[in-house]
C-alpha positions in Angstrom: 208.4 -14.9 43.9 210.9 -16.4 41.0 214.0 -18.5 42.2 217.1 -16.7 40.7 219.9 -18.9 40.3 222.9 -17.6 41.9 227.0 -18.6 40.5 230.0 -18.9 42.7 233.2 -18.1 41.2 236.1 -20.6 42.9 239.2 -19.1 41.9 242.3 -21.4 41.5 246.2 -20.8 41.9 247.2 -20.7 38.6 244.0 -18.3 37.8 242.0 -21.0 36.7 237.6 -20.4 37.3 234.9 -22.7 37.7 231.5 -21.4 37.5 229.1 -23.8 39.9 225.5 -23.5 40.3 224.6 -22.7 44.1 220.9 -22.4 44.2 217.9 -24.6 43.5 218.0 -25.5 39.6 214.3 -24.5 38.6 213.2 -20.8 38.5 209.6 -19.9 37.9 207.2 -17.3 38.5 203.2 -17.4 38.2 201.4 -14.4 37.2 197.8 -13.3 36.2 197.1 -13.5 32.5 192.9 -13.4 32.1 190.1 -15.0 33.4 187.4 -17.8 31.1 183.7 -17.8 32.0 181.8 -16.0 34.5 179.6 -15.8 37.9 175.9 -15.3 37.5 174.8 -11.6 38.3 171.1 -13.3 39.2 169.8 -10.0 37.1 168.3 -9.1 33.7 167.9 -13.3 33.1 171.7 -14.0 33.9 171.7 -17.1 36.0 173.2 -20.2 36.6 173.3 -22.0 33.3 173.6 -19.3 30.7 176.2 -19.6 28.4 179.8 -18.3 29.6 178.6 -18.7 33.5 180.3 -21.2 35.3 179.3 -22.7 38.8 182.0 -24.8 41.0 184.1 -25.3 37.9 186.2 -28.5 38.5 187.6 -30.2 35.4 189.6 -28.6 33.2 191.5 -29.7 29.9 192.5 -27.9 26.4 192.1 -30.3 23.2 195.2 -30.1 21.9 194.1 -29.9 17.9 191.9 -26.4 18.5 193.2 -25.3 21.9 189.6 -25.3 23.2 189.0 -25.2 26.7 186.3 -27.4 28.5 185.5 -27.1 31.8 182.8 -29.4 33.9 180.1 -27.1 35.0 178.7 -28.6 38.4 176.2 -27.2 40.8 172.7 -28.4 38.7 174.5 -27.5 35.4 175.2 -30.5 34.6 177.6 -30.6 31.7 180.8 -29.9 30.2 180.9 -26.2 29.0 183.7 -25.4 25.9 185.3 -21.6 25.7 187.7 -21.0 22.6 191.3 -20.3 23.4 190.6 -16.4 23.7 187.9 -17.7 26.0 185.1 -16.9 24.3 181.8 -19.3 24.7 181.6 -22.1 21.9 179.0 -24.9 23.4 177.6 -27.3 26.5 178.1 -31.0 26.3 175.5 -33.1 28.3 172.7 -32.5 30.2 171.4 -33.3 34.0 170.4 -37.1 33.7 171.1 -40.2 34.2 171.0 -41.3 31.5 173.7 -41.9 28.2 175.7 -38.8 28.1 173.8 -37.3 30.6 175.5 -35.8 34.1 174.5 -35.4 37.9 177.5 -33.2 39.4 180.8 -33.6 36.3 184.4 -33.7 38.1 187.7 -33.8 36.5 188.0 -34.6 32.7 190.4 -35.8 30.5 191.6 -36.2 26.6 193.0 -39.9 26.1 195.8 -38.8 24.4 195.7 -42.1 21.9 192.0 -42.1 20.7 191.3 -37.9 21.4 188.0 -39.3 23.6 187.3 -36.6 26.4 186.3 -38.9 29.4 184.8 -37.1 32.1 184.3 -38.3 36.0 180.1 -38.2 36.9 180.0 -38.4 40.7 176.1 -38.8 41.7 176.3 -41.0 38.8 179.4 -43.4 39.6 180.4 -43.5 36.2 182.8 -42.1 33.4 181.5 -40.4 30.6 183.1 -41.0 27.3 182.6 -38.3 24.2 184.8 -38.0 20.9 186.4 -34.6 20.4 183.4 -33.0 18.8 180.8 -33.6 21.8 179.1 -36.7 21.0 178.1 -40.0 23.3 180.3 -42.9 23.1 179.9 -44.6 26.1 180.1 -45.0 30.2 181.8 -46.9 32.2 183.1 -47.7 36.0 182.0 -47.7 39.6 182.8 -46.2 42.5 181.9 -45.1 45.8 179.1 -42.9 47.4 178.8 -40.6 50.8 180.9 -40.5 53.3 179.8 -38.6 56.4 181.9 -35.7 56.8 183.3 -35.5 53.5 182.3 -32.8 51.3 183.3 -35.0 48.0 182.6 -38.2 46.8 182.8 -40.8 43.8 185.5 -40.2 40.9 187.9 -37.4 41.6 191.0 -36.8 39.2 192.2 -38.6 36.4 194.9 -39.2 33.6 196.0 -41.7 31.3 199.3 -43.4 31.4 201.2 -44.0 28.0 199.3 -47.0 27.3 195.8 -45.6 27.6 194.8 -47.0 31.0 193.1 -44.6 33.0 193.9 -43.9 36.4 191.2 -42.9 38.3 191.1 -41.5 42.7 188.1 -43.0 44.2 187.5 -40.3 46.7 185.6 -41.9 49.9 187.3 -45.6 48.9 190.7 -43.9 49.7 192.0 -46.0 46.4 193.0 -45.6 42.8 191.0 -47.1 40.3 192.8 -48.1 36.9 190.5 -49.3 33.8 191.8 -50.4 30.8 190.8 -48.8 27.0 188.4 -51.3 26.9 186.4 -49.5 30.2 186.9 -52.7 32.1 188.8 -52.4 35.9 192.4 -54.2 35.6 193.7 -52.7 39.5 193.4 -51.1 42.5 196.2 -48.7 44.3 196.2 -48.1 47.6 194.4 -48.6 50.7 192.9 -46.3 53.3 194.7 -45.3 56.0 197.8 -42.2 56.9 200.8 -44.7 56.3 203.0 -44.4 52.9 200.9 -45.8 50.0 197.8 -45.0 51.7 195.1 -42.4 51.2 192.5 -40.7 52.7 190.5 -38.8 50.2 192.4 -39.0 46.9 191.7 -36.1 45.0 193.5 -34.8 41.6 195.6 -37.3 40.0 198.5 -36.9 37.2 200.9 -39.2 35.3 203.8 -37.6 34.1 204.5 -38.1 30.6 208.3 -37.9 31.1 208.8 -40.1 33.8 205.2 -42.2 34.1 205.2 -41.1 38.1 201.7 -40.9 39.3 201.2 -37.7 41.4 198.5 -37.7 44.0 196.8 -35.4 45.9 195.7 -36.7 49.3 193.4 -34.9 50.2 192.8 -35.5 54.0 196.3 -36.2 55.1 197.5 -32.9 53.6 200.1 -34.4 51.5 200.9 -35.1 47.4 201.9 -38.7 46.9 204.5 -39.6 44.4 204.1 -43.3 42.9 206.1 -45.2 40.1 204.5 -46.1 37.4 203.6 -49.5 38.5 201.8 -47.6 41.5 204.6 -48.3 44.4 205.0 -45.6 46.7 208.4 -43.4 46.3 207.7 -40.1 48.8 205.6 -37.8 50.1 205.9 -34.2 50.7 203.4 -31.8 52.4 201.8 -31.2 55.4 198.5 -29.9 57.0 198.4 -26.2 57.4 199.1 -23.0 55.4 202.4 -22.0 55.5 204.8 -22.1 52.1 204.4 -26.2 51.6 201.6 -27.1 53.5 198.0 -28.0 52.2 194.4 -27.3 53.7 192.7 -30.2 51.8 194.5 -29.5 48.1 192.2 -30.5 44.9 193.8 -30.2 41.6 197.1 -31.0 40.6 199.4 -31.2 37.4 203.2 -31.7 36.4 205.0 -29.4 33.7 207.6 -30.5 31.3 210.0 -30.2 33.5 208.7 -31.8 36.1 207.5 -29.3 38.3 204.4 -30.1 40.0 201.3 -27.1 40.2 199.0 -27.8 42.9 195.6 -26.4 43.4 195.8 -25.7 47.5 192.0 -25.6 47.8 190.9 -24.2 51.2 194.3 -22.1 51.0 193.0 -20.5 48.0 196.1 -20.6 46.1 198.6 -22.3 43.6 201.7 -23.5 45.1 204.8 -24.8 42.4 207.4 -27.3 43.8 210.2 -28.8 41.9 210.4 -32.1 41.3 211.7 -33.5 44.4 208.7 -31.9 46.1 210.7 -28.9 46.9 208.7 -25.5 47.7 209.1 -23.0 44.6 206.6 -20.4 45.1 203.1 -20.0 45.1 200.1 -17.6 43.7 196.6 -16.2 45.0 195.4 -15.6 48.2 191.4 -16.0 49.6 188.2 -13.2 49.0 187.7 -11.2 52.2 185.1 -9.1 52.9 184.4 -5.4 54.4 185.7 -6.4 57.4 188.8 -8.4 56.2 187.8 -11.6 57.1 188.3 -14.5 54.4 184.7 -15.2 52.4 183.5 -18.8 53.4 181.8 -20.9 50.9 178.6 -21.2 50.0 176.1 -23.6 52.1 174.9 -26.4 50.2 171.8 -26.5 48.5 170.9 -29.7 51.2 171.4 -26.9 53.8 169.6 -24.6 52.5 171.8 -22.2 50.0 170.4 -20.8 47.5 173.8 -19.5 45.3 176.8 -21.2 44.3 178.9 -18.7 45.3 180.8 -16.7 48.3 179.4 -13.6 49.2 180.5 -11.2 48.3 182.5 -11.9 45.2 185.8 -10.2 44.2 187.0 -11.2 40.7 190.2 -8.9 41.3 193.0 -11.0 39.4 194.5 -13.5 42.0 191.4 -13.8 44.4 190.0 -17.0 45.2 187.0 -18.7 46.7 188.7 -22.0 46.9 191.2 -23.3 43.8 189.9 -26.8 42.5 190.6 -27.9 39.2 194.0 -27.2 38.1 195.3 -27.7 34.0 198.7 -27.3 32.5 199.2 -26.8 29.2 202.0 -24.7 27.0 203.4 -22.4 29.9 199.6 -21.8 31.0 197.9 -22.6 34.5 193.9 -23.1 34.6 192.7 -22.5 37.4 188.9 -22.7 38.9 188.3 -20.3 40.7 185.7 -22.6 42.8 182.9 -20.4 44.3 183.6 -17.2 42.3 181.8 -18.9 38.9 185.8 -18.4 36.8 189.0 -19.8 35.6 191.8 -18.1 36.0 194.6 -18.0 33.6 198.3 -17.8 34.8 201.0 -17.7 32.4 204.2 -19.6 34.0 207.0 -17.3 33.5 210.8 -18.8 33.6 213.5 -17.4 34.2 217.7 -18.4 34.1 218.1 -22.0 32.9 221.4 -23.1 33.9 223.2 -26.8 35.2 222.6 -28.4 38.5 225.1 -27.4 40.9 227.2 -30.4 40.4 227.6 -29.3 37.0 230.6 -27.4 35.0 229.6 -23.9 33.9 232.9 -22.8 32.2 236.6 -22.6 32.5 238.7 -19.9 31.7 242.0 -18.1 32.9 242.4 -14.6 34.1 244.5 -12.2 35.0 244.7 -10.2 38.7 241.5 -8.5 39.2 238.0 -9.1 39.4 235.3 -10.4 36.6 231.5 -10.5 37.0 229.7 -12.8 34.8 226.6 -12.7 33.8 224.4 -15.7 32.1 221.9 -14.4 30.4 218.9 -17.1 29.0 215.8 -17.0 26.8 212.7 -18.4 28.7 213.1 -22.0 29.5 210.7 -23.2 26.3 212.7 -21.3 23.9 216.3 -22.4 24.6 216.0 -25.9 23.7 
């Protein structure tokens, strides 16, 4: 549901106005715009790693120059699938390996935004991948952690580059932020295990803001996104465990707009939720698969258990269902979303409304007679009016 900005009208004695903002500043809306790739139908030869079918999609990123969209294909795929910006199939990058430019499970990706190298987190591996633009082995580099007993992820989790091309990097089960210079070689560590302010406990997706340089956190375990400087000091928190308007249930992919409003894939909630940039609750999108009976679809077991299919059962690709959200992508008033255990990416398109001041600021002045005057601000979308 958008935010409408609301004015107050203070009347003076001499019939002097002010028009003051009342009403949180930002005002957005989410909504359903298409869907990229596909679940296998396990029929007529349409199975996990055919072209277009995605399984556990995590990473997500659009290359800037051609608007292609890559996404890391998991689950025994084993590589880095790339869609055209209408979505339609264009090639695989990798292969299931361990060797140069090979994959065992791809996370989160990334474009350096310096060099245009896609660098993409291998987890079983405990490496980065490095590739130019076009698909082909550069190099690897990195390492990070393995297992941790009751924790369903592991090894690199998100990532993002800050202005000077260091990558930041979550170590999931090491409850620390890795950060490795252009060169590939470790320069830092952020963070320590732990609940306390600074701390984390399963890091998950990770983004810099290119406005301000803040490093955005999700943390995974303690329900919560972390907000850092750029040097990596703690600044707040905001969240809590649970699923009501603000809370988390173990949030995975996350990513800051222009404006600074911060998108947040609320995993085991299977939803979006928007926040401005004070951590602020905005409004949020999606809601979980449920079955005959209306109970919400679990996931699927894991192949060590026994499963057999990536995916919940049964699936319902109705625009706005989820089996999980995971990896989350802005990029030009568009959310990516995976779509976890349903084999997709949903596309949102971010819809703003009224841009007007802060409510310290000065709308207008003008004198009137006796009577009474509505006003009415009327604004293009938020892009198009600067």
């Amino acid at each position: 549901m958008a935010l409408v900005k609301k004015l107050s009208m203070a009347l003076a004695s001499a019939g002097l106005i002010t028009l003051t903002a009342t009403s949180p500043a930002a005002a957005l809306n989410l909504k359903y715009e298409t869907s990229i790739g596909r679940p296998a139908t396990f029929t007529d030869n349409d199975f996990p790693g055919v072209p277009g079918v995605l399984t556990v999609p995590q990473g997500i990123g659009v290359e800037d120059s051609t608007g292609n969209i890559f996404v890391s294909n998991g689950r025994g795929i084993d590589r880095v699938d790339v869609f055209d910006s209408q979505g339609n199939y264009i090639k695989g990058i990798g292969s299931t390996g361990t060797g140069p430019g090979e994959f065992d499970e791809p996370a989160d990706l990334r474009f350096n935004p310096i060099t245009g190298d896609l660098h993409v987190g291998d987890v079983f591996n405990s490496r980065i991948n490095v590739f130019d633009a076009q698909g082909n082995y550069k190099t690897s580099y990195g390492s990070f952690s393995g297992p941790v007993e009751d924790r369903l992820f592991f090894g690199p989790g998100g990532m993002d580059f800050d202005a000077a091309g260091n990558l930041y990097v979550s170590d999931f089960s090491a409850d620390v932020i890795k950060v490795y210079n252009p060169q590939g070689e470790q320069i830092k560590t952020i963070g320590s295990p732990g609940s306390e302010p600074g701390q984390f406990s399963g890091p998950g997706g990770l983004i810099i803001s290119d406005t301000t340089g803040k490093i955005y956190v999700n943390d995974q375990y303690n329900g919560r996104v972390q907000v850092l400087d750029p040097e990596g000091n703690f600044l707040f928190a905001f969240g809590s465990t649970g699923s009501e308007p603000g809370q988390f249930k173990e949030p995975i992919g996350i990513d800051v707009d222009e404006y600074e409003n911060i998108y947040v894939a609320d995993s085991q909630n299977s939803r979006v939720q928007v926040f401005d940039a004070n951590g602020n609750f905005l409004t949020s999108f999606g809601e979980p698969t449920r079955d005959a009976n209306g109970d919400i679809v679990p996931p699927p077991t894991p192949p060590a258990l026994g499963g057999t299919t990536p995916y919940g059962d049964p699936i319902d690709l109705e625009p706005g269902k989820f089996n999980w959200t995971a990896g989350l992508h802005y990029n030009d008033d568009k959310i990516y979303v995976g779509d976890f255990f349903q084999g997709r990416i949903q596309v949102l398109e971010v819809e703003r409304t009224a841009r007007v001041p802060e409510p310290t600021a000065l709308l207008g002045l003008g004198l009137f007679g006796l009577g009474s005057t509505v006003v009415k601000l009327r604004r293009n979308r938020l892009r198009n009016s600067n």
